[in-house]
FIKOL-569003 format. One line per 4 residues: number of its first residue (from 1); their letters; for each residue x, y, z of N, C-alpha, C, O, CB. Coordinates in nm, 2 decimals, decimal comma. Glycine has a CB too. Layout:
N
NUM	a	X:Y:Z:X:Y:Z:X:Y:Z:X:Y:Z:X:Y:Z  ...
END
This chain:
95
1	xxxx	5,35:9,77:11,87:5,39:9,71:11,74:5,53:9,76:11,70:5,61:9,69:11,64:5,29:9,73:11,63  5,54:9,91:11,73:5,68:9,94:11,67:5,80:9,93:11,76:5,92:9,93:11,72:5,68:10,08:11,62  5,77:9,92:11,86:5,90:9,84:11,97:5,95:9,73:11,95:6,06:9,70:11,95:5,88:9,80:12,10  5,82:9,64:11,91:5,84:9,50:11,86:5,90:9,44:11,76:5,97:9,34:11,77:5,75:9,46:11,85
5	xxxx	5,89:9,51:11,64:5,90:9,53:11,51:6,08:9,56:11,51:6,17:9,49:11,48:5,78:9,65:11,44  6,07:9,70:11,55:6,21:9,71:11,55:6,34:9,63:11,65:6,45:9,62:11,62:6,21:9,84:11,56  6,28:9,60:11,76:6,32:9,52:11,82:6,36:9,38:11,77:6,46:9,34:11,82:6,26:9,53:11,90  6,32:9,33:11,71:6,32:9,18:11,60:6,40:9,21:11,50:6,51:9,16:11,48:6,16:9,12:11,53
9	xxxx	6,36:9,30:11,41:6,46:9,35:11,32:6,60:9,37:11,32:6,68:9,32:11,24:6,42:9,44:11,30  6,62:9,44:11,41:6,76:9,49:11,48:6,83:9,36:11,53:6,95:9,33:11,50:6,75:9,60:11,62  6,75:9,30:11,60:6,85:9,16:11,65:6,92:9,06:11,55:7,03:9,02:11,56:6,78:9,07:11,74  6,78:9,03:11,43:6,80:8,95:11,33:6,91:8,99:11,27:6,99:8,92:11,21:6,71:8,94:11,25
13	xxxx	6,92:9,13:11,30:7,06:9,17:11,20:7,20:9,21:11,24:7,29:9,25:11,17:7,04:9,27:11,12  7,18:9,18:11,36:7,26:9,13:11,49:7,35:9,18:11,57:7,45:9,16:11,63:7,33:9,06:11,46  7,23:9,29:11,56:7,27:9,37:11,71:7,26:9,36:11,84:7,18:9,26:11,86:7,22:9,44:11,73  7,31:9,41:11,95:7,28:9,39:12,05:7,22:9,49:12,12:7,27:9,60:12,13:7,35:9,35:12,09
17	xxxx	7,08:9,45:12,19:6,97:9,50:12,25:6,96:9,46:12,39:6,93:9,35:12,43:6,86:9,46:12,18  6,99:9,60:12,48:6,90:9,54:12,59:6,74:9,48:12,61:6,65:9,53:12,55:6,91:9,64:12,68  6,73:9,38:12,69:6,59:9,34:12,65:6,50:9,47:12,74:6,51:9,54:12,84:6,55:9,15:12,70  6,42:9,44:12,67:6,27:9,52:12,75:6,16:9,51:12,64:6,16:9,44:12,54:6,27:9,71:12,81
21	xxxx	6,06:9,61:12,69:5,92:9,61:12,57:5,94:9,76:12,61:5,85:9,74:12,69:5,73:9,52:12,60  5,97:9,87:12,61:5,96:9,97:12,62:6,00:10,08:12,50:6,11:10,07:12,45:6,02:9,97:12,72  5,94:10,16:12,46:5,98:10,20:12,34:6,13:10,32:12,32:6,16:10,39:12,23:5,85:10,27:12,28  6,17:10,31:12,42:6,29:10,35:12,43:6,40:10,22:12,43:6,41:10,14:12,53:6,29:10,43:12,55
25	xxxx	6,52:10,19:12,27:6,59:10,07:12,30:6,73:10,09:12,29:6,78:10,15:12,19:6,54:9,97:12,21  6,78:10,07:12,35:6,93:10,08:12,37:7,00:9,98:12,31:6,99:9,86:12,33:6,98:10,08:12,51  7,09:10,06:12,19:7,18:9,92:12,12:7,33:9,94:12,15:7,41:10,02:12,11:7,16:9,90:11,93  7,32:9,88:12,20:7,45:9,87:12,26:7,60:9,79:12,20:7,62:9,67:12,19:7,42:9,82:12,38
29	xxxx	7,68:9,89:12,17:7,84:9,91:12,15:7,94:9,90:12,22:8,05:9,87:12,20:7,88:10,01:12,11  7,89:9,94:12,33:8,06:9,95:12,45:8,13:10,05:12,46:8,16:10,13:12,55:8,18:9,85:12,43  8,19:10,03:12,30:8,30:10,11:12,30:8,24:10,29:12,26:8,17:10,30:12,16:8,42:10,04:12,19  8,27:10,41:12,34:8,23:10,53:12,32:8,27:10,63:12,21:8,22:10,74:12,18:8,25:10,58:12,42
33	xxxx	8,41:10,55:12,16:8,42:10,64:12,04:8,34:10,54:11,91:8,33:10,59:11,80:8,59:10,69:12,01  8,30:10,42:11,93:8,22:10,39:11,80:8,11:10,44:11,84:8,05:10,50:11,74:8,19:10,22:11,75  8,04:10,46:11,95:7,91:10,53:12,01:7,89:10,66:11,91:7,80:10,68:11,83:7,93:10,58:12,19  8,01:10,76:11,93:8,03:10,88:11,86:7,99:10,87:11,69:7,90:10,91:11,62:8,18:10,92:11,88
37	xxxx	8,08:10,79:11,67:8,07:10,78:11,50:8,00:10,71:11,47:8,03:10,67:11,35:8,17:10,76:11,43  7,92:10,67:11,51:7,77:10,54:11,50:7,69:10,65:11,49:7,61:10,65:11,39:7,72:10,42:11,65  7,69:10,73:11,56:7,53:10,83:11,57:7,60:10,94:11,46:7,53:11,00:11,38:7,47:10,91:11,76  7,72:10,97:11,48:7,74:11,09:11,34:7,72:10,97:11,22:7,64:11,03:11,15:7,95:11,19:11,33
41	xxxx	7,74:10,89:11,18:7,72:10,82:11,02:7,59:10,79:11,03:7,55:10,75:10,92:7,81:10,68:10,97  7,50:10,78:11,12:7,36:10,75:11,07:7,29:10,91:11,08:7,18:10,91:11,03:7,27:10,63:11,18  7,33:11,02:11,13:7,26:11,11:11,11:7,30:11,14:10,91:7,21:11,16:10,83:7,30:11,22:11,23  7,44:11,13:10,88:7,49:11,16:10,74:7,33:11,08:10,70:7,24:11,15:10,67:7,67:11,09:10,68
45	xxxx	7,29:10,90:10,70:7,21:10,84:10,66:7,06:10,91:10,67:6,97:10,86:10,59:7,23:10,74:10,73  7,00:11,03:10,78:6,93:11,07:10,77:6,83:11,02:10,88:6,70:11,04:10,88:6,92:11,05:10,66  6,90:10,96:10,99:6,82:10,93:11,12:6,93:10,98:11,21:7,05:10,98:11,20:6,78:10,76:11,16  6,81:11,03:11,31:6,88:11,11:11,43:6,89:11,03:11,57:6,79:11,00:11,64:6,79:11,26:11,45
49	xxxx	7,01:11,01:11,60:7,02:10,90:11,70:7,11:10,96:11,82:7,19:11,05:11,79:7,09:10,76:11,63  7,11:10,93:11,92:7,22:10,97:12,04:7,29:10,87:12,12:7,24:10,78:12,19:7,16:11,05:12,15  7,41:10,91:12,10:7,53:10,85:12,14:7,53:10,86:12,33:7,54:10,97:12,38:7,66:10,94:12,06  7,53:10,74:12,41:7,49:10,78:12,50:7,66:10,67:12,58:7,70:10,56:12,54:7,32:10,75:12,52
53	xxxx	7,72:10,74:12,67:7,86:10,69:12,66:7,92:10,77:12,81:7,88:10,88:12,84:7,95:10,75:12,48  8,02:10,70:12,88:8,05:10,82:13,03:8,08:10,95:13,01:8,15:11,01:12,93:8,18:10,78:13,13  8,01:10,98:13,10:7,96:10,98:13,23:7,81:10,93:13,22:7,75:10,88:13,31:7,98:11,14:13,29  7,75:10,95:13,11:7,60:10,89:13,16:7,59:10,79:13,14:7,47:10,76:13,17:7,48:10,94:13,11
57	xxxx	7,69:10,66:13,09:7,64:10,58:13,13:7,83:10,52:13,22:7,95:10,56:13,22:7,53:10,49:13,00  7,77:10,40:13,27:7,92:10,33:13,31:8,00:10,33:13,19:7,96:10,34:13,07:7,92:10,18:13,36  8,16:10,30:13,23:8,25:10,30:13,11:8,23:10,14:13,06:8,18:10,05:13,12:8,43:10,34:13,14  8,28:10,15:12,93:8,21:10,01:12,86:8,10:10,00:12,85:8,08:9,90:12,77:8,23:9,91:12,91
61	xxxx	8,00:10,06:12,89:7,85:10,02:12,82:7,78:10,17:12,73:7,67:10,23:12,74:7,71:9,97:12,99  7,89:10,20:12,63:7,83:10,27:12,56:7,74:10,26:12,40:7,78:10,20:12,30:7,91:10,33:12,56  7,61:10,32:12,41:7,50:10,26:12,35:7,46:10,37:12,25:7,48:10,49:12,26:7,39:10,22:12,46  7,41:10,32:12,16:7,30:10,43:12,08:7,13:10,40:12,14:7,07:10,29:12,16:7,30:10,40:11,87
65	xxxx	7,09:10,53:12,15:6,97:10,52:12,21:6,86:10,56:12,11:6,86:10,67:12,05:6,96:10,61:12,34  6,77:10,48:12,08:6,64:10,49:12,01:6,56:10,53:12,09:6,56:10,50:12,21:6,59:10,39:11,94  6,44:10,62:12,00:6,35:10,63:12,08:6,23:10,63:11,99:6,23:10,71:11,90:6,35:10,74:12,17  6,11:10,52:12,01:6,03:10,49:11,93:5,87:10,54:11,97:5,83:10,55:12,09:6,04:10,36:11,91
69	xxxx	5,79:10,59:11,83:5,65:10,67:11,87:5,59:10,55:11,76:5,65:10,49:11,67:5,63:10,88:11,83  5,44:10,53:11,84:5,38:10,53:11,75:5,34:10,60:11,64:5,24:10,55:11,58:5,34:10,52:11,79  5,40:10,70:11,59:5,35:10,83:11,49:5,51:10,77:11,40:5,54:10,83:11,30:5,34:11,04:11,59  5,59:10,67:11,44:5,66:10,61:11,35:5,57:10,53:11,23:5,47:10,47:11,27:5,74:10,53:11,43
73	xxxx	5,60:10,51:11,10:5,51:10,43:10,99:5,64:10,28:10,99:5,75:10,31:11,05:5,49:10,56:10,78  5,63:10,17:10,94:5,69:10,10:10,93:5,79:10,14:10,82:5,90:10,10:10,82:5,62:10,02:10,92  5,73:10,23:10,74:5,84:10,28:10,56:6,00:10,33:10,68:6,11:10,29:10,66:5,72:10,51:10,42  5,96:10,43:10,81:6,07:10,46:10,92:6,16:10,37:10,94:6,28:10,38:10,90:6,01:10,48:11,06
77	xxxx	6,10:10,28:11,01:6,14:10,19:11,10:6,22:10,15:11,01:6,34:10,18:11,03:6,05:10,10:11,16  6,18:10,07:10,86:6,25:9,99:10,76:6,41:10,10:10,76:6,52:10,08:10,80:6,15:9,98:10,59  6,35:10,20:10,70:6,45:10,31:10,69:6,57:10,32:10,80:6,69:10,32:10,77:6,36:10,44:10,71  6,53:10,34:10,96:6,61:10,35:10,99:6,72:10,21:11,05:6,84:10,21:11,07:6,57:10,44:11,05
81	xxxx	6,65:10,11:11,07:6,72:9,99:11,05:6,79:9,93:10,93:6,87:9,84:10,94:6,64:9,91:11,08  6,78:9,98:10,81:6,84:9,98:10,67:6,98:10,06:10,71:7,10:10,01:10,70:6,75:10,06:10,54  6,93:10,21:10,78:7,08:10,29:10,83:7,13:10,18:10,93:7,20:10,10:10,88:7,06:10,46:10,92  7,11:10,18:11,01:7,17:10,11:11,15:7,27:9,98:11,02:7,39:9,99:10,99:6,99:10,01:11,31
85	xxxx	7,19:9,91:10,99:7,27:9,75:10,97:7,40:9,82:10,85:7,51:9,76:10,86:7,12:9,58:10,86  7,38:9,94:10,75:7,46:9,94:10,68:7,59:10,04:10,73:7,69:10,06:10,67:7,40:9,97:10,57  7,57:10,12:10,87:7,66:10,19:10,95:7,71:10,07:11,05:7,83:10,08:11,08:7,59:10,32:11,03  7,66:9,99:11,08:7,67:9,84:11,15:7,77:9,74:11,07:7,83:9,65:11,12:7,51:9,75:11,15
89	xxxx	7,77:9,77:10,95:7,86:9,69:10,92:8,01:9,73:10,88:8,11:9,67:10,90:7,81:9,62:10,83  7,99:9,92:10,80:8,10:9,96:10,78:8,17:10,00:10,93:8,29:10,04:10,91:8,07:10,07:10,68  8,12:10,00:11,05:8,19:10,03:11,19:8,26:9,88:11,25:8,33:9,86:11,35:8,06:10,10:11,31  8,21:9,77:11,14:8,21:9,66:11,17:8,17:9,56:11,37:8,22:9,49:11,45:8,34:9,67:11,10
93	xxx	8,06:9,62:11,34:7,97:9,62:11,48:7,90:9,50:11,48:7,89:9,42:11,57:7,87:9,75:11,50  7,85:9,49:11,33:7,77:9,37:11,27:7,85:9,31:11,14:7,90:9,37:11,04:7,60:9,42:11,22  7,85:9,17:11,16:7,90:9,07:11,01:7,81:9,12:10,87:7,84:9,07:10,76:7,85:8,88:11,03
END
């Protein structure tokens, strides 16, 4: 439920997601220095996220990596997708 959940969420608000059902989701940016300051302004927000960017991944596909538990509550999830869309917009990542 919480892969799903946040997975729908995040897109509606118009991100981009590699697809899968796995509770590990990669939203992907490209660029590695918004990667950087994407995951430093949502930790300021109070979610802990990793900037994942070359060497580990190819150049241009740099991503923030979620990682979702069931022992997440939906009040989370809301929470940290509230961070994502409002660091999403001041990085201007999302409209």
């Amino acid at each position: 439920y919480n892969t799903n959940y946040f997975r729908t969420k995040m897109t509606e608000a118009g991100f981009d997601i590699k697809p899968g059902d796995h509770p590990i989701v990669p939203i992907m940016l490209y660029d590695a220095v918004i990667a950087q300051n994407f995951a430093s302004k949502l930790l300021d927000e109070g979610v802990y996220v990793i900037g994942f960017f070359y060497p580990v991944v190819a150049k241009g596909l740099a991503r923030i990596r979620v990682q979702l538990s069931a022992a997440h509550e939906q009040e989370h999830l809301d929470k940290a997708i509230a961070a994502f869309t409002k660091v999403g917009k001041e990085l201007g990542v999302i409209k």
